[in-house]
N, C-alpha and C positions, 0 to 999 in steps of 0.2 A: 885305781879307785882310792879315796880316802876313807881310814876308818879311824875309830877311836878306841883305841882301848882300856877301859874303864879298869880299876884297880879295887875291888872290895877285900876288906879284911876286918877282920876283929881290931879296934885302937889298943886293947889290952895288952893284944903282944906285944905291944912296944912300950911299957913302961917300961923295962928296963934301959937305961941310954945307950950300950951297947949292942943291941938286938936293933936299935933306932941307928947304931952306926954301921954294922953290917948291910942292915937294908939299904941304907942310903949309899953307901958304896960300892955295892950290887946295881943296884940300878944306874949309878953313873957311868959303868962300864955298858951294860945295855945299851944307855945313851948314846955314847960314846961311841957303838959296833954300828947303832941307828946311823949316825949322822956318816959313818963311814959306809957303809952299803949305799947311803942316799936316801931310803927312806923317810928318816926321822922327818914332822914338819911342826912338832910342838910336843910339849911336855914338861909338868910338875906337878909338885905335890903339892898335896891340899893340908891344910892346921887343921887339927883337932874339929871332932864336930861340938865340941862346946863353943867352939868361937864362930858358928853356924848362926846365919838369920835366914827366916822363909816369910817370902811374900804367897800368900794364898788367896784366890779369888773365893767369893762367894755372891753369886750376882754383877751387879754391878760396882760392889763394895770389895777394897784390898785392904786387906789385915796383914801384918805385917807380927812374928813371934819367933822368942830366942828360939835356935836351934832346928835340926833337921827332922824332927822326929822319927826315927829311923821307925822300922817293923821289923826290924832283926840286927841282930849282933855284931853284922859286918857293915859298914861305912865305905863311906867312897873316899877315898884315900890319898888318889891321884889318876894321873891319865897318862899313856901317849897318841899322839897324831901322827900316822903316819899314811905315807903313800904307798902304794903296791899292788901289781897285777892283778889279785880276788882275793874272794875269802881263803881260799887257802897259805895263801904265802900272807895275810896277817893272823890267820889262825898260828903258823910258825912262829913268827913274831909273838903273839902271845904266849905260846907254851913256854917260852924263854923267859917272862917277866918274872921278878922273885916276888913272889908271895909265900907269904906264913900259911903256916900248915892248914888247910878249912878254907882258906883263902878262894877268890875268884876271878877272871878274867873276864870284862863282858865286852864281846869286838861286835863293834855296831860302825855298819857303811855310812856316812854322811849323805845326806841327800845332796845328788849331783844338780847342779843350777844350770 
């Protein structure tokens, strides 16, 4: 099965560009162990949500406004795609992604076609 594993986090903790290099070279190993087990089938990170645009329906009419509007503190961050037997073995892949502290993992199956 395919799942996704969604990345939320607070942006705040990474103002520091250190905390922003840690992460990023945390996760490239991750990457890295993905692509070696076989798993891995896609993955990156997303820029800031101020550089966010949302297309929204209302009727028949789409409006189009900066930004995600979040309802909480944590952002979506980045993702991976990966393949593997069930939830369990990407629930493991999950507990393994480095998230900051309050941080979240959201593993969602793809719908199979």
């Amino acid at each position: 099965m395919q799942y996704m594993l969604l990345i939320y986090e607070d942006e705040a903790a990474f103002a520091e560009p250190s905390t922003m290099q840690t992460a990023v070279a945390a996760h490239m190993r991750l990457a890295a162990e993905m692509r070696e087990k076989g798993v891995w089938l896609a993955g990156a990170g997303l820029c800031p949500t101020e550089t966010a645009t949302t297309v929204r329906r209302n009727g028949d009419a789409r409006t189009v406004h900066d930004g995600p509007f979040p309802e909480t503190r944590e952002h979506l961050g980045g993702f991976y795609m990966i393949e593997v037997s069930d939830l369990d073995a990407a629930l493991d892949w999950a507990r393994r992604v480095p998230v900051t502290d309050g941080g979240g993992i959201e593993v969602r199956p793809l719908i199979d076609e």
